[in-house]
Each structure stands twice: as structure tokens, then as C-alpha cells.
N, C-alpha and C positions, 0 to 999 in steps of 0.2 A: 861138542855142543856147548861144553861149560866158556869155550873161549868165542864162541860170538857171542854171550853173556855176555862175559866182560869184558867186550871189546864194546857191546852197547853201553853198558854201564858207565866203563870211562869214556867215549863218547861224547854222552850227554854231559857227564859231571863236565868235562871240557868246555860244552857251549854253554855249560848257565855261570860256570864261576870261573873260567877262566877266560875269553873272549870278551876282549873290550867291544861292545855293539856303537854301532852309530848312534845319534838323537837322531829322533824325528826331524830337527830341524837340519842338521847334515845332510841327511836321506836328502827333505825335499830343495836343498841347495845343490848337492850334484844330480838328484833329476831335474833342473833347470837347468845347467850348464849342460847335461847330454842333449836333453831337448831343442835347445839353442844349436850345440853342435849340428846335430843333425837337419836341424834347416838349414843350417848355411851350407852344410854341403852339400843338403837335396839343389839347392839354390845354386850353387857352382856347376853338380852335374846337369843340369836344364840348362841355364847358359852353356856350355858346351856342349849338349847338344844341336841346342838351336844356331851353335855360331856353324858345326860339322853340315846340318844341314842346309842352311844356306850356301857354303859354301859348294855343296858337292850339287846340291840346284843350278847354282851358275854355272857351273864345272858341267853337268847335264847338258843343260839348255847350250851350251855353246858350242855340243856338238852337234846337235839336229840341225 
């Protein structure tokens, strides 16, 4: 038991004085570039969507 002690112990001592942390202003600069990211890709996957469907529309309809 005494060594999950001290495996909490140094642990913690590791997250408060050893870990460089981001700033707040890092943090909210790469949550805007993920957020960005991920509309353009939402954005890219919907356009291929919409191109596979039409196309497989035409593709449909040109056999009936």
C-alpha cells in the first residue's frame, strides 16, 4: 500500500512543479484551430456526400 502512496505522492509533485501547463491564451488558440479544423472537414465530408449522391441518383434513375 505504502507504494500507491508514493506513486501518488510523486505524481502530483510531477503535475504542479514539474509540467510546463499551457496559458489560457494557448489553450483558447488551439481550441480555435481544432474548431476550424473540424468544420472544414465536417464541410468536405457533406460535400462528398452530396456529390456520391447525386451521382448514384443519376446512376438510379438511368436504369428505370
Amino acid at each position: 500500500m505504502a507504494g500507491v502512496a508514493e506513486y501518488i505522492k510523486e505524481s502530483y509533485t510531477e503535475l504542479t512543479q514539474k509540467v510546463t501547463w499551457p496559458t489560457w491564451r494557448e489553450l483558447y488558440n488551439s481550441a480555435v484551430v481544432v474548431l476550424v479544423a473540424a468544420i472544414i472537414i465536417a464541410l468536405l465530408i457533406y460535400g462528398m456526400d452530396l456529390v456520391i449522391h447525386f451521382v448514384l441518383d443519376k446512376f438510379y434513375k438511368s436504369l428505370a
